[in-house]
N, C-alpha and C positions, 0 to 999 in steps of 0.2 A: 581347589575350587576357585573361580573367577567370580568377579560380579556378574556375567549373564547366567551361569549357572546357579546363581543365587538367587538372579529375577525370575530364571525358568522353576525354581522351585516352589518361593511364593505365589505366583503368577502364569501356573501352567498349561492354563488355557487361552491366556489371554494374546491377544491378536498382536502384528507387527505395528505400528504407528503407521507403517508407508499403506495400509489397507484403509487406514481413515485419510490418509493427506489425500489419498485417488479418491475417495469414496467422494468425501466432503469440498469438491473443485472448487475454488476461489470464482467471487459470484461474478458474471457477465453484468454490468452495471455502466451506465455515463459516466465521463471523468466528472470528479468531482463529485458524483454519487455518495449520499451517508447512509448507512448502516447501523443504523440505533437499534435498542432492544430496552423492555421496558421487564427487570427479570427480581418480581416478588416472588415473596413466602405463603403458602396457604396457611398462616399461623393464625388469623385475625381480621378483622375487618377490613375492608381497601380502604386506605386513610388518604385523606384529601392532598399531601403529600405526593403521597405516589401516582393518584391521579396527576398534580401539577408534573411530576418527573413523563410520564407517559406522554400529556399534551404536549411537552418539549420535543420530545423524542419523534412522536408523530410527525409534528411538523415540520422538524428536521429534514426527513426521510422526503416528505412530500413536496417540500421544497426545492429538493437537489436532485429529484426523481428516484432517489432509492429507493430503502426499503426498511421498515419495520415493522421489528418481532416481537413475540411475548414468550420467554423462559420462564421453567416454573421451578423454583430451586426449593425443592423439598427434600434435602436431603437432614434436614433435623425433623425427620419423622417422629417423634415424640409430640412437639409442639403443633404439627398439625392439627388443625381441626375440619370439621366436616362440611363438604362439599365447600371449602375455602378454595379450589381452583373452579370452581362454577363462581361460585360469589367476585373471581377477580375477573372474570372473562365479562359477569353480565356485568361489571359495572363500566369494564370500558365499550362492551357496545350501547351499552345508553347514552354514554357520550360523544357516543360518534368516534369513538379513537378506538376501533378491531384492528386490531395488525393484519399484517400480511401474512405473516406466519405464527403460527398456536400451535394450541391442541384447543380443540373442542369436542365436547361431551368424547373425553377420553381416543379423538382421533387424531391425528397430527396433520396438519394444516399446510404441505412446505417440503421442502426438499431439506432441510437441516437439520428435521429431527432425528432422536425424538427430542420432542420440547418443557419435557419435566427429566430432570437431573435424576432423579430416583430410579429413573430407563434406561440411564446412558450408563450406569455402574462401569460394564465392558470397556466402555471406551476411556474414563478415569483409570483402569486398571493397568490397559496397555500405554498408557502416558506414563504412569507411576514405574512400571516394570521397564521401561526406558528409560529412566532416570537412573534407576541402579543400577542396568548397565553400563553408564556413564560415569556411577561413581557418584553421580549428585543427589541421590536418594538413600536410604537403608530403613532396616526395621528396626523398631527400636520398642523392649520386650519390658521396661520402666513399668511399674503396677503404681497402680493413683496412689499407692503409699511409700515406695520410693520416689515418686515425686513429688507430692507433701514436702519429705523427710528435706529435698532437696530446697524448694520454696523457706522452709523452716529454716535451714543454712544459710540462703543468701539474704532473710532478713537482718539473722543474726550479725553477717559481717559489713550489713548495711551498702549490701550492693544489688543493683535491680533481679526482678527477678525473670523468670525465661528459663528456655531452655538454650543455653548458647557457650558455647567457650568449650572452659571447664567443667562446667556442668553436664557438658551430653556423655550422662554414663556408656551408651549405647553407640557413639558417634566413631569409636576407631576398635569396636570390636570385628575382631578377626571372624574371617568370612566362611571358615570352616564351624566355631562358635556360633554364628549365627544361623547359618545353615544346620545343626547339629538341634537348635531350639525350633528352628523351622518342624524341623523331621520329627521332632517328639508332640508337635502338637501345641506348643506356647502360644498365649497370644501373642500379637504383636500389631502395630500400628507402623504404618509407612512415613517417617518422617524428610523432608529440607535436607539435604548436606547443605547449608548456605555457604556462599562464597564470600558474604559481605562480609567489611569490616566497619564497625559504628566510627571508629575514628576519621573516616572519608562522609563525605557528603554525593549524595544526588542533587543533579540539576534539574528540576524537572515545570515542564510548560503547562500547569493547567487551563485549556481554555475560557474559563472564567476567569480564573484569579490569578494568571501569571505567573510569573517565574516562582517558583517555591525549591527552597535549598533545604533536603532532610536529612540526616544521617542515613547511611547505606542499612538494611537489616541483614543482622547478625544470627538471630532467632531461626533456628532448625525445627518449621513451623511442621505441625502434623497437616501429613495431605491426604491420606487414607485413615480413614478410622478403622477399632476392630472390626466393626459389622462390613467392610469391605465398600462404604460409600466412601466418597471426597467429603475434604472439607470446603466450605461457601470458599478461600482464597484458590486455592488447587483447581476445583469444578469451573469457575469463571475464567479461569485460565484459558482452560482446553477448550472452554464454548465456545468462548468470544476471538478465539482463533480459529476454529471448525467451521465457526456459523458467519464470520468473516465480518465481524463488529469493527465501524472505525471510529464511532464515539460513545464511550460510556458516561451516561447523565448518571449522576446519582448524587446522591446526599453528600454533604459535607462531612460527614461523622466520617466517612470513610476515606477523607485527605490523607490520615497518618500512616492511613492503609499500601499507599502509592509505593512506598519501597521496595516493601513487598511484592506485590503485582509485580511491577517490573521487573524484578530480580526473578519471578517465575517465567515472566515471557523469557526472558533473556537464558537461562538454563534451559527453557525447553526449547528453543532458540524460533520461536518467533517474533514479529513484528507487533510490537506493542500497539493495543486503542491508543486513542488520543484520549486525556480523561476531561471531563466538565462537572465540576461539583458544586452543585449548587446549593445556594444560602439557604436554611431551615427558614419555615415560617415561624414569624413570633406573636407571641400575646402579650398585652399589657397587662400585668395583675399586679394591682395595688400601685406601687411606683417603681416597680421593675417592669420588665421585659423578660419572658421567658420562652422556650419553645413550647410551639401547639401541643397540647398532652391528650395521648390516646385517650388515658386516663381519668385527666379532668375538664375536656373539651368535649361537649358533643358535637361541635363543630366538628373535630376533627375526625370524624367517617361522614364517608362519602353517603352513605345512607342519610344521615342527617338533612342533607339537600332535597331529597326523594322523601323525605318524611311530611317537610316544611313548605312542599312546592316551589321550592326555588329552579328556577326555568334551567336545566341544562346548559344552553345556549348563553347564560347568564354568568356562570359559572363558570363556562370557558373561559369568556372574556375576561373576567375579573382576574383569573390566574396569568392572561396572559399581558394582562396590564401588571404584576405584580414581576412577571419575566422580565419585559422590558419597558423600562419608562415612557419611552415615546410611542406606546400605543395607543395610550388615553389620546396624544393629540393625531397619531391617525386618525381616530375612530371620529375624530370632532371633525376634523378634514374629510371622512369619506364615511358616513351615518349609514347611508345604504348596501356599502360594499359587503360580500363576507367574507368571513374571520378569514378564512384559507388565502385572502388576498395581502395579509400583512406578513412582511417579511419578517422573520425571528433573527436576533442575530445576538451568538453565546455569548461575544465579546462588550454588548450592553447590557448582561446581566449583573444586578449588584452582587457585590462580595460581603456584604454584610447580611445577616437575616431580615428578608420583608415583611412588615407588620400586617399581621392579617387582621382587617378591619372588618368587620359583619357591617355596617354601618356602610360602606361603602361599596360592599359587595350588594346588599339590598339598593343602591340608588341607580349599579349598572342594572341590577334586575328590573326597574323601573322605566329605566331607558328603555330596555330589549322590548320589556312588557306592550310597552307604548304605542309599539310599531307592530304590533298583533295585529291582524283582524280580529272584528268582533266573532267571528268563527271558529277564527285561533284560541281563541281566552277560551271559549264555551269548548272546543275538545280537549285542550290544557286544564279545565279546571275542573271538566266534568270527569274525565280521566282521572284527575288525583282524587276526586271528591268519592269513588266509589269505593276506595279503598282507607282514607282518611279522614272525610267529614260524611256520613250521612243525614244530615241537616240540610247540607251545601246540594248534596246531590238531590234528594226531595225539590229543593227549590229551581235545581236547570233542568230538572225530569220535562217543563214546559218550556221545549228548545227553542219554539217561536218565541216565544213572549220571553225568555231569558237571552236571546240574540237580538232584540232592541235594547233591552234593558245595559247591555254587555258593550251596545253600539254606541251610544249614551258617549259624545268629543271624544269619539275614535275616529283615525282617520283625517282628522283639522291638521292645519300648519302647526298648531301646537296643541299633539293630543294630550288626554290625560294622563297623566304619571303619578297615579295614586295606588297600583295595585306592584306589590314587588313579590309577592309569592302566590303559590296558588293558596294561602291559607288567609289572606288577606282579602282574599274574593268576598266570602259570606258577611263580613264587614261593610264593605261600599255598596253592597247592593240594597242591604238587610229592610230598607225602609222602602224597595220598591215593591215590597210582598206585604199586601193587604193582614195577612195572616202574622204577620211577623211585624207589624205596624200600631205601637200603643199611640192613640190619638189623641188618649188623654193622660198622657205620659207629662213631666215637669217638664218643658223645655227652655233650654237658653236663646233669648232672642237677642243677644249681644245689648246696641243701644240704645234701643227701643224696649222698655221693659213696664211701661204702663197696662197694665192689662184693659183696660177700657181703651185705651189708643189703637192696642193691638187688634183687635175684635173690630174696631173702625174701619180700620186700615184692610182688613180680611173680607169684612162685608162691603163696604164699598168696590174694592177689587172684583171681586165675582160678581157684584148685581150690577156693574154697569161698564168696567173694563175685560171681564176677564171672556173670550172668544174661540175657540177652537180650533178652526179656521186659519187667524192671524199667519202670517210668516215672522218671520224673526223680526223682521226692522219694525215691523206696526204694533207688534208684541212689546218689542221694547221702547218704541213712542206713545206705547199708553200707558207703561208704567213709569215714563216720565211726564206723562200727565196727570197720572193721578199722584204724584209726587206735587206735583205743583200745585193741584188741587188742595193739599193737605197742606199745605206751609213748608214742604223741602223743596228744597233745590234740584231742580232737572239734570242739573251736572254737578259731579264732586267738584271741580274745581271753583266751581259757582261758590260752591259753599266755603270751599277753604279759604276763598279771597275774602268772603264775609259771614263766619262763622255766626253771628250776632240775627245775623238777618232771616234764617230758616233754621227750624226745629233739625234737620239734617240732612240727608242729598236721598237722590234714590236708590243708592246702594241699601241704606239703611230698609228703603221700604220694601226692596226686594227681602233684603233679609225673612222680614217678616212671613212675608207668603211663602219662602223655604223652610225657615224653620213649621209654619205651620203644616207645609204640603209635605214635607222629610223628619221634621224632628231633628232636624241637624242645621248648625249656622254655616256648615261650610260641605256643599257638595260640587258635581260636572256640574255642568251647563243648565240651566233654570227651564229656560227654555226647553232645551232636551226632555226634561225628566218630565215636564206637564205634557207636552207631545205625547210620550207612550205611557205614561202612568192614564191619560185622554179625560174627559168629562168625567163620567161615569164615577171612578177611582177618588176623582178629585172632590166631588162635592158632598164623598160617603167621608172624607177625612174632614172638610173644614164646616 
């Protein structure tokens, strides 16, 4: 017996390889075209991780005019959970990042499926059963307790452990022996004949990080398990050569991985991806640094964002400033262009881990916020608030009167940048709602804190300044007259040159009528808020 009739025993229905190289033709694409693929586990929540791997990858693709995919590698069907491939599809169309090609609600999307690993079993099969024709594959029939027994061994002699060398019990049994355990019904597992030797190094170019020199793998890695799927090295193999991958984004954890990989392309003899592994996000805890934890981060799912109201679009950007540096100063060079206008480029990403700062992710959100319409915020917040705040939602149920309130230095040369999630809404508004307005709440009036002054200061304002009517500039030339009227100074600067000489400037006497008319020393525009809060409102508060 030869090795084909050993793979035809194993593998006796499985198809010739040349019925997939016809099937799966090498894609029509622009020179220079990329080919990404963004290819998680339904094991778990979509982690803000694989979102940023995804954004990369997208952009990639849309940049070069390629194309990108989404793989669904479930072939550790144990750890799956439920409707975890619905939960990774909706979270990349929230973000704007659908591939080109999927499966959706269980349909295949694309000419290179199917697009979950758990369907392509076949196609793993006739890859594997061409290897042992080659000699570069065999079954290997080891029970988890002779390999134990073997682990047990090589700690003892204090040499790594593996399966590799001398230890593949399985590795040069004769083909009649194997075939003989075939035919009785043994299990068995499709393993590596590897060619490597750990004594040689790889040369190998990650497009992040550059030249990296590894030892060659030795390891006669398992590529079929019993239940007859691949393993995640094996499975990535055959895709990403079928489905015509030319950059794999992916984590860093999976650098040490690269020997491997290649030494698969290379026996199955194709054309190896180009790899790009990108730096883990980090967190500060305590006085370390450590990586984002599914675990102890609830930053780190994607849901969190959609919990919190943090604007998508927000989100983007933040990841893609953390990609590459010189985005922050695009984005300050060109405010109104979009995201899809900024070049990505692999070779300016860092090779160390980027700290993920929530503190700075909320002040891009501020930015983004900022440039809303007041229509935007009110279907942005009204939208989160039905499923998140019903407080928030009660109080924009009144679209009119909650789209001035909303309008409030929106739209100015320099609008407001106080709202960075939609959870932050019910907050800035809370004191334009009558109902939601204690009038005779303790307030801080900053430096103005005489109570008899203040009540001065309040009644004078309204019985003989305050006008409805006014436009801004006479609005604000009567509250510098009655500044003056009272002993401050018309202008800060008045005052700061002669501190001695006025009780304080008009900032201070605004204050007063804010805090009285808000309950707050620091809101928008003064102006603004007496506008649409209008008479009425105003004279049931002061």
């Amino acid at each position: 017996m030869d090795n084909k009739e050993l793979a035809d025993l194993i593998f006796p229905n499985a198809k010739e390889v040349s019925f997939y190289e016809e099937k799966y033709k090498a894609r029509e694409l622009p020179e220079g075209a990329i080919v990404t693929r963004f290819a998680p586990s339904p094991t778990g929540f979509v982690h803000i991780g694989g979102l940023y791997q995804a954004e990369i990858a997208r952009k990639l693709a849309d940049q070069t005019k390629g194309v990108f995919f989404v793989r669904i590698e479930d072939t550790d069907q144990k750890r799956e959970i439920e409707n975890g491939v619905e939960q990774i599809i909706d979270a990349l169309r929230d973000y704007d990042l659908m591939p080109d090609e999927t499966i959706i609600d269980g349909k295949d999307v694309g000419n290179y499926g199917p697009y979950q690993q758990s369907k392509r079993k076949e196609i793993y099969q006739a890859y594997a059963k061409f290897l042992i024709e080659k000699g570069m594959a065999y079954p290997c029939f080891c029970t988890p307790e002779t390999l134990n027994s073997i682990r047990e061994d090589q700690e003892k002699a204090k040499e790594r452990t593996g399966y590799y060398g001398k230890w593949t019990k399985c590795r040069n049994m004769p083909i009649d022996m194997s075939a003989e355990k075939v035919k009785n019904g043994e299990s068995c597992i499709i393993r590596l004949k590897s060619p490597g030797n750990p004594d040689k190094k790889i040369k190998h170019r990650d497009v992040i990080k550059g030249n990296v020199d590894m030892p060659e793998n030795d390891q006669d890695i398992v590529i079929i398990k019993s239940d007859g799927l691949p393993t995640y090295h094996f499975a990535h193999a055959v895709d990403d050569h079928l489905m015509g991958t030319t950059h794999v984004i992916r984590g860093d954890e999976w650098l040490p991985s690269v020997p491997l990989h290649l030494q698969l392309f290379y026996v199955l003899g194709f054309k190896a991806p180009k790899y790009a592994h990108i730096a883990p996000m980090m967190k500060v805890d305590g006085d370390a640094k450590r990586k984002l934890s599914k675990r102890k981060d609830p930053e780190a799912a994607v849901s969190y964002y959609t919990e919190e109201g943090i604007p998508k679009q927000a989100v983007k950007e933040y990841l893609m400033n953390i990609a590459n540096s010189n985005f922050e100063i695009w984005r300050k060079q060109n405010p109104d262009k979009p995201i899809e206008e900024f070049e990505l480029q692999l070779n300016k990403m860092g090779v160390s881990g980027a700290l993920f700062d929530m503190v700075k992710m909320l002040d891009v959100a501020k930015n983004v916020i900022s440039k809303y319409s007041a229509e935007e915020v009110y279907e942005e917040s009204y939208n989160w608030s039905k499923n998140f705040d019903p407080e928030l939602k009660e109080m924009l149920d009144d679209k009119e009167y909650a789209l001035k309130v909303l309008g409030i230095e929106r739209g100015n040369v320099k609008p407001r940048k106080d709202i960075g999630k939609w959870s932050d809404v019910k907050n800035t508004i809370y004191y334009m709602y009558d109902n939601k307005f204690d009038k005779n709440g303790e307030f801080e009036y900053q430096k103005i804190n005489d109570k008899d002054e203040i009540e001065k200061i309040v009644k004078e304002y309204f019985d003989k300044y305050y006008d409805e009517a006014d436009d801004k500039d006479t609005w604000f030339a009567k509250m510098k007259d009655l500044a003056e009227s009272m002993g401050y100074a018309r202008e800060v600067k008045e005052y700061k040159a002669n501190p001695d000489t006025y009780k304080g400037h008009v900032g201070d006497i605004s204050t007063v009528i804010r805090v009285k008319v808000t309950g707050r020393c620091n809101t928008p525009d003064l102006y603004e808020i007496l506008k649409v809060l209008g008479k009425e409102r105003i004279m049931k508060r002061v």
